[in-house]
C-alpha distance (Angstrom), angle and dihedral (degrees) to the residues before:
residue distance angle dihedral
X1 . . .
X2 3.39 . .
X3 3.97 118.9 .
X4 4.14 114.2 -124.0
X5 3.44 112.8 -113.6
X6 4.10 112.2 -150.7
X7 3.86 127.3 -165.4
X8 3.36 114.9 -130.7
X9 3.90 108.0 -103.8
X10 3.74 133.0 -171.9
X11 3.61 110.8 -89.8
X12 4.14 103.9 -107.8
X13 3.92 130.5 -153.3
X14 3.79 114.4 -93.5
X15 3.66 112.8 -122.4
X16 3.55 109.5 -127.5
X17 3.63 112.3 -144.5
X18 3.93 135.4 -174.9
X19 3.86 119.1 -83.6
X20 3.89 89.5 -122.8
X21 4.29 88.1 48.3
X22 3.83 95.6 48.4
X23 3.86 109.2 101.1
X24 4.06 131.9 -176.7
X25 4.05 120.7 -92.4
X26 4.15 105.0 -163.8
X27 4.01 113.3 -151.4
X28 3.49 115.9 -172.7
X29 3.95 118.6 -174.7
X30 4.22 128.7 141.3
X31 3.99 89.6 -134.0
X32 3.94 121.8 72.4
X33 3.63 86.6 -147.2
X34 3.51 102.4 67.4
X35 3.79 91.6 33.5
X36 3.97 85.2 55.4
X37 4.32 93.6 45.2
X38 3.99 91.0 45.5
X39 4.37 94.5 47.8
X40 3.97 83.4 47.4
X41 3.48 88.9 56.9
X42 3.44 101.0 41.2
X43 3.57 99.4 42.0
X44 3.54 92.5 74.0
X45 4.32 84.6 76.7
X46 3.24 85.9 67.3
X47 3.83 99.5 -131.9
X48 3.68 128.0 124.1
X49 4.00 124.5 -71.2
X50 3.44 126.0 -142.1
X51 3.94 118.8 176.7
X52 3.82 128.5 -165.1
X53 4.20 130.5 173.3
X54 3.32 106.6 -163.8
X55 4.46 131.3 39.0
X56 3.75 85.7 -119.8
X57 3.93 88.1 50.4
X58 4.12 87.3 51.9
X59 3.44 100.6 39.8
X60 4.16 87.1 60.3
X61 3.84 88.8 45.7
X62 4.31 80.1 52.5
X63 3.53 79.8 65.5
X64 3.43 109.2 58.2
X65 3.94 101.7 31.7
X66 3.66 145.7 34.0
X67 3.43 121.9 -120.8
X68 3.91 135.9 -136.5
X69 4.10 85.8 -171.4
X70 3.26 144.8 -9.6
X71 4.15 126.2 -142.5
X72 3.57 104.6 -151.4
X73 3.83 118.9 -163.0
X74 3.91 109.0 -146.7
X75 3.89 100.7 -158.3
X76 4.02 107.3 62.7
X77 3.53 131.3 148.7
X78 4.32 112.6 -113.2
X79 3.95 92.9 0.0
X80 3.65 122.3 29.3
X81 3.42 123.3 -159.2
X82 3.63 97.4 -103.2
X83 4.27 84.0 62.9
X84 3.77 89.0 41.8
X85 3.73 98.4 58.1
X86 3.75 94.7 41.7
X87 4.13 84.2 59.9
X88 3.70 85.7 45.3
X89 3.38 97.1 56.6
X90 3.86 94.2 43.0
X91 3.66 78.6 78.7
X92 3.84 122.8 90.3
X93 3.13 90.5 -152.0
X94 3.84 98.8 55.8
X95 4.00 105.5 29.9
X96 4.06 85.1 104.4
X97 3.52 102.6 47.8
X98 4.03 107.7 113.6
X99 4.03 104.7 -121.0
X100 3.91 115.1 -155.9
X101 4.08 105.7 -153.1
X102 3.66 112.3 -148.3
X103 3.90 124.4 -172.9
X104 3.88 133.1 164.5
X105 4.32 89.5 -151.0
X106 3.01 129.0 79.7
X107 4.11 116.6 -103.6
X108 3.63 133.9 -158.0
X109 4.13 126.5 -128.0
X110 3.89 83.2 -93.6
X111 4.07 94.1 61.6
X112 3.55 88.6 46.4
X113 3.66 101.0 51.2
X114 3.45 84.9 48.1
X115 3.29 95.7 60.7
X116 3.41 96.9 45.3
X117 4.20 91.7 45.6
X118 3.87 80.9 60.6
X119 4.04 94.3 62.3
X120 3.78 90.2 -95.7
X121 4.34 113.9 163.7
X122 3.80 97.1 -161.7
X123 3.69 145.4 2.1
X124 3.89 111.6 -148.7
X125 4.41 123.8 -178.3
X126 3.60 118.6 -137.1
X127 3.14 123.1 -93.8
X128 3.84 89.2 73.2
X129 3.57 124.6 -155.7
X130 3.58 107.2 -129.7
X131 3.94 93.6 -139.6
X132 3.67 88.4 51.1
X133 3.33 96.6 60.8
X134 3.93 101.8 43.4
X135 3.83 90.0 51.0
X136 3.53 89.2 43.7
X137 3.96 100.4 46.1
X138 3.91 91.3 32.9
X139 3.25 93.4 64.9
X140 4.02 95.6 58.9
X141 3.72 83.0 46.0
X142 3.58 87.0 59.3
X143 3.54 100.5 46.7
X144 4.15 93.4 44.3
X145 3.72 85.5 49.6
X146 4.06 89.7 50.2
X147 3.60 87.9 47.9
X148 3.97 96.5 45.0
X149 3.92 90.7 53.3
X150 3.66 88.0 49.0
X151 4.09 97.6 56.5
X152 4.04 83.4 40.2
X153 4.01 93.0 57.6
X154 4.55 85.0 37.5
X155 3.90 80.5 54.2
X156 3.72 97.0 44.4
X157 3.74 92.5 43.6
X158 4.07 92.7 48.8
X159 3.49 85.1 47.6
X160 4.07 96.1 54.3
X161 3.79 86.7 36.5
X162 3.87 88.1 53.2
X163 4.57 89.1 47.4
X164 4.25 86.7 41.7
X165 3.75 90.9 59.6
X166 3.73 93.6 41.1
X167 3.67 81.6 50.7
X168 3.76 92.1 47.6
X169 3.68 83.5 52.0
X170 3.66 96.6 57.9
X171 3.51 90.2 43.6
X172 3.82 100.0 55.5
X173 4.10 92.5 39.8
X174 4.12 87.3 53.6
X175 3.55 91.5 39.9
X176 3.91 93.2 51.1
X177 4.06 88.4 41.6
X178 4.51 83.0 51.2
X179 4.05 76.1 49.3
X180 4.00 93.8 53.0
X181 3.93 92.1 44.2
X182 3.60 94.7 50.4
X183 3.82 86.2 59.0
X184 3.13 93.9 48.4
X185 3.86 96.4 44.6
X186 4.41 85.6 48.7
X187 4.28 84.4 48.1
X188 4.25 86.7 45.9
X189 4.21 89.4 39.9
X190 3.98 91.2 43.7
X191 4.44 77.8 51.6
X192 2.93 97.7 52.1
X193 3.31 106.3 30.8
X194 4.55 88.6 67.2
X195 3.75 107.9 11.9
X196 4.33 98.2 46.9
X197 4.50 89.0 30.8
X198 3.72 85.1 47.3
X199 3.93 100.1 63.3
X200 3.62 89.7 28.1
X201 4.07 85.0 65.6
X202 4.14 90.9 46.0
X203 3.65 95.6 59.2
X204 3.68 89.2 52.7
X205 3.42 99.0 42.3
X206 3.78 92.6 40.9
X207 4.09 84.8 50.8
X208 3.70 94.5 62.2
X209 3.75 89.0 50.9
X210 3.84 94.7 61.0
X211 3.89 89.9 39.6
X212 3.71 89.4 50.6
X213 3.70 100.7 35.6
X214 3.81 105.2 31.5
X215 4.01 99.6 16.3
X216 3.61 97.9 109.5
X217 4.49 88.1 46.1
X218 4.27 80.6 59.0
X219 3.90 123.9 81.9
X220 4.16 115.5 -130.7
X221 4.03 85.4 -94.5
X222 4.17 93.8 56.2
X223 3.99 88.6 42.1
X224 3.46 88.8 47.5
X225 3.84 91.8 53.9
X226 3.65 96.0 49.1
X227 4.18 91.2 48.2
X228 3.91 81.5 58.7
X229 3.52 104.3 45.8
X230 4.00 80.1 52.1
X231 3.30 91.7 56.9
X232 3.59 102.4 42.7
X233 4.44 84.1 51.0
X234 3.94 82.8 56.5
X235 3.15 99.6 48.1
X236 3.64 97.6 49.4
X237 3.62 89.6 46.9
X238 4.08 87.5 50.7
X239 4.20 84.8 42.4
X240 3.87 85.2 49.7
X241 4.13 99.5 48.5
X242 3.53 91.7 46.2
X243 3.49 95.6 52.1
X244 3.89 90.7 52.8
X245 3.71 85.8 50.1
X246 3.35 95.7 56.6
X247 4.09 94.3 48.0
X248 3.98 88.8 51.7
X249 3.73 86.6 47.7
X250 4.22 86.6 57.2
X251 3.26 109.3 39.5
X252 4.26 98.7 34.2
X253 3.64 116.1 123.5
X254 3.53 99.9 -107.7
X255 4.10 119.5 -154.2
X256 3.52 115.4 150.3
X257 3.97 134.0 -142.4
X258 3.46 133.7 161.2
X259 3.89 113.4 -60.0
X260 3.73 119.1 -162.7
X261 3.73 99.6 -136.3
X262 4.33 92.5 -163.3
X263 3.49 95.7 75.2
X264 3.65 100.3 34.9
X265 3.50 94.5 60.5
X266 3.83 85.2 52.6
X267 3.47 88.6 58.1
X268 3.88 99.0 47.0
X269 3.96 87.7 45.6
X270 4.02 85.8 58.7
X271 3.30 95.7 38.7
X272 3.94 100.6 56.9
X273 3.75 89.5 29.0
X274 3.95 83.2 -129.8
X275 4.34 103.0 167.0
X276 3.55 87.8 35.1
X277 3.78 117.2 47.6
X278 3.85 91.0 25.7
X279 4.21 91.7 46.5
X280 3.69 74.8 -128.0
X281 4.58 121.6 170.1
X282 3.75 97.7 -133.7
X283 3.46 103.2 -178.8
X284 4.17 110.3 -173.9
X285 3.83 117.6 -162.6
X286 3.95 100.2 -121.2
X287 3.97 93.3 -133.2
X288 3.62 105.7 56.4
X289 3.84 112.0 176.9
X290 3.90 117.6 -126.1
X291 4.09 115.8 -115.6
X292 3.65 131.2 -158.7
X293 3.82 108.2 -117.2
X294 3.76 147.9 93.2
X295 3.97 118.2 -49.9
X296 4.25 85.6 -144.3
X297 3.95 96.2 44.6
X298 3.52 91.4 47.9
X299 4.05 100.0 45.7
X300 3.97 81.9 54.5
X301 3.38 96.2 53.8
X302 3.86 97.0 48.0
X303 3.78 94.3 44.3
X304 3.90 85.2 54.6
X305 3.69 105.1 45.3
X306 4.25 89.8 32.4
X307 3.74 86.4 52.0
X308 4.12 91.4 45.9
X309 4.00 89.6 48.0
X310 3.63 93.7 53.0
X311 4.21 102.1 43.9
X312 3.89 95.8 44.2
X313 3.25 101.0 75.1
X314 3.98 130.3 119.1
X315 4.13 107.8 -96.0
X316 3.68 117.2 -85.7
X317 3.83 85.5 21.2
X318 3.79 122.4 126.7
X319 4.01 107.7 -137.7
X320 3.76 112.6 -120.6
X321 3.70 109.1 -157.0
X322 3.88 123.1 -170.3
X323 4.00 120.0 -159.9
X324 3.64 123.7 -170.6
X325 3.60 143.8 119.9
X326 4.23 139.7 -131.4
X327 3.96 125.6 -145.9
X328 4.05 105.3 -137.8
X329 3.59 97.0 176.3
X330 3.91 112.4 -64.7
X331 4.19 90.3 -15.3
X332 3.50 109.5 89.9
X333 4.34 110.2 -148.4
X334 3.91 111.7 -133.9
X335 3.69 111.1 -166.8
X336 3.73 132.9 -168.2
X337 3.87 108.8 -171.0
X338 3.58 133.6 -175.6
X339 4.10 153.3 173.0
X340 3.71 91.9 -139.4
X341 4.05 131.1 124.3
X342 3.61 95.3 -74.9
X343 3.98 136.9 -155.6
X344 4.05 136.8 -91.4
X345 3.12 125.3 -111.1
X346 3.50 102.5 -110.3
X347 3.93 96.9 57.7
X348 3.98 83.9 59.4
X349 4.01 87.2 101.1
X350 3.67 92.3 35.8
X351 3.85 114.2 46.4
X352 4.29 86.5 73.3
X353 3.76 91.5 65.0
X354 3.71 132.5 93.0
X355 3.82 118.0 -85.7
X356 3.92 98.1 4.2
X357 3.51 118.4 137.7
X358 3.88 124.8 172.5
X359 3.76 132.8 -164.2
X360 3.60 134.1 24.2
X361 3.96 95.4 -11.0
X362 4.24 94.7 -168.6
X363 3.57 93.0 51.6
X364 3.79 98.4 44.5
X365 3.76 118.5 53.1
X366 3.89 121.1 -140.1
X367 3.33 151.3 143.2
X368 4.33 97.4 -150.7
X369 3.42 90.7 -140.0
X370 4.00 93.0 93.5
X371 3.79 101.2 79.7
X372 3.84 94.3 36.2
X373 4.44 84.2 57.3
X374 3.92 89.5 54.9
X375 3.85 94.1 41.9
X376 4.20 84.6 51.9
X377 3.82 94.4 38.9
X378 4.08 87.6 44.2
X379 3.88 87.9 53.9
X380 3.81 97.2 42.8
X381 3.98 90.4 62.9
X382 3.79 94.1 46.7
X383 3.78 100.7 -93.9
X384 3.57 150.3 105.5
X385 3.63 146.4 -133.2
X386 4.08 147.2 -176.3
X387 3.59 141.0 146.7
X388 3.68 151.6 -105.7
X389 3.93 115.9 -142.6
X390 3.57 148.3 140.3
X391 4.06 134.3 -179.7
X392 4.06 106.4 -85.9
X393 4.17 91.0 11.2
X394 3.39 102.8 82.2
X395 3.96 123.0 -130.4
X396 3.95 134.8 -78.8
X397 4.02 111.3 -157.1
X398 3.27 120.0 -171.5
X399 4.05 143.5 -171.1
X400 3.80 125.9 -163.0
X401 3.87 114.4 -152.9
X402 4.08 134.2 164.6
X403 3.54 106.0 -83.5
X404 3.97 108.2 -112.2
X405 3.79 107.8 -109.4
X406 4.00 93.9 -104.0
X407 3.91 86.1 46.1
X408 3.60 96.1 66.8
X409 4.01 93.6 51.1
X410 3.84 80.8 72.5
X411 3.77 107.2 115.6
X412 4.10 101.3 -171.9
X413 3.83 111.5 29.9
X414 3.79 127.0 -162.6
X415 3.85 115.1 -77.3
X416 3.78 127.8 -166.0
């Protein structure tokens, strides 16, 4: 065969590429010479070189690798490269991979067509120009390397596809466990809620039957006892409702709309009889701007900070309670004001919690579970509340809510 004649060419940067971008070039030729002059060529696109001299030789390397193209010498000795890409392309696996003929004789339409019949991308003659063949090989390289990325990022999606349903999984199975403790928390709240409140109610009931039937048989120590154990039943009970409360205030289906906060003030004042049984000043702003919340969420959190504003006062006071509300551009302000005892500083942060209690905690009844059901309630319709207080100056709660769509039409809102 004939010998490959090369023209000297300026020696070229190698690209460097990525291990995970490098792909295999095949070249397949019967004389080390050639194979030699085409890797040195090649080489310079920096992708990996694999050499065979015989078909047999190239159809084992087809074996072990994938290739981004194959260059095929015609003229071989027991399997020419006309035989050797017909077995390559017997292959499933191989009938795409572009195959560059090369052939140092010359060949008639007939050869060519051949070669092209048999899936065949080019047909170059020896001598080759170096520049030929990197702009014709690199751009195979290119398009293996396109398509390698491509099945990397259709594995890597499959794969997060694959850990987002396993999450989704997860998800649903603790979501319909959260589903089975909810039911069991309603069958534990509907429990409590009649057989502990029930018994709670006897003692105190059957407590002012001894005081009022037997009181004046009992010394001031045994009276004494029984106004305790009274206590201690109402305060359990108190304990008891709030803590009910509060789980209705979690787990309520929560969808807002607007909420006209005039008359449901009216309706908490009547309902806790606050103004009346407490002697209390209630004074409510007449224009009280409409909110978007939840008619339940909000009732709890006016009974609680109404009932606050009118029981911590100083003794002998009468509580003076101010309600009105502020438009800051789509919040609407709600604030509870009054004259009472009110708190330090440092219980700002605290008072919103479960359990806390501040102040003089014989004198003032409470559960302090109150202010920790408006802070949830507040945060389960997208708002947010807090205070202003200090000892001797009373206290200024307030709630921020979405403004109700006719709320924020309101050009001059109530100021202090």
């Amino acid at each position: 065969m004939q010998e490959t004649t090369i023209a000297p060419t300026k020696p070229e940067r190698r690209i460097p590429s990525h291990p995970k971008d490098i792909v295999n070039i095949l070249l397949v030729d019967d004389q080390p010479g050639k194979l030699l002059a085409h890797e040195a060529i090649l080489s310079e696109l920096g992708q990996r070189i694999i050499k065979a001299r015989t078909g047999t030789e190239a159809l084992g390397q087809l074996l072990r690798y994938d290739f981004a193209v194959i260059l095929l010498d015609v003229n071989m000795p027991d399997m020419d490269g006309f035989e050797t890409a017909n077995l390559i392309r017997q292959r499933p696996r191989f009938e795409k991979t572009p195959i560059i003929f090369v052939t140092g004789y010359n060949t008639t339409d007939l050869d060519r067509l051949k070669a092209y019949e048999m899936g065949a991308v080019d047909y170059l003659f020896l001598p080759v120009v170096p520049e030929v063949l990197k702009a014709k090989v690199s751009v195979f390289v290119e398009l293996a390397r396109q398509t390698q990325t491509i099945k990397t990022q259709a594995a890597d999606l499959a794969a997060h596809n694959r850990r987002q349903a396993e999450q989704l999984e997860v998800i649903q199975k603790l979501n319909d466990e959260l589903k089975h403790a909810n039911s069991e928390l309603e069958a534990f709240s509907y429990t409590v809620s009649h057989d502990l409140r029930a018994p709670l109610r006897s003692i105190s009931g059957f407590v002012s039957i001894l005081l009022e039937d037997y009181g004046s048989r009992l010394d001031e120590e045994g009276r004494s006892h029984l106004l305790a154990l009274d206590r201690a039943a109402k305060r359990m009970d108190a304990l008891t409702r709030d803590l009910l409360a509060y789980g209705r205030v979690a787990r309520e289906s929560v969808t807002l709309e607007p909420v006209p906060l005039k008359p449901l003030v009216e309706a908490v004042l009547s309902l806790t009889g606050a103004g009346k049984t407490h002697s209390a000043n209630i004074i409510v702003e007449p224009e009280l701007l409409d909110v978007m919340g939840h008619r339940f969420l909000l009732e709890q959190c006016l009974i609680n900070l109404i009932s606050n504003a009118t029981k911590f006062v100083r003794p002998g006071a009468t509580p003076e309670v101010r309600i009105r509300t502020e438009l800051h551009g789509d919040q609407v302000q709600l604030w509870i004001e009054d004259k009472g005892i009110g708190i330090d500083a440092s219980y700002h942060h605290k008072i919103f919690s479960m359990f806390e209690r501040v102040g003089d905690l014989h004198r003032y009844e409470g559960t302090g579970i109150g202010l920790a059901i408006v802070h949830r309630a507040v945060e389960r319709m997208g708002g947010a509340c807090g205070v202003e207080s200090a000892p001797g100056q009373g206290s200024r709660f307030w709630v921020d809510l979405l403004a109700a769509p006719r709320s924020r039409e309101v050009t001059h809102p109530n100021t202090p």
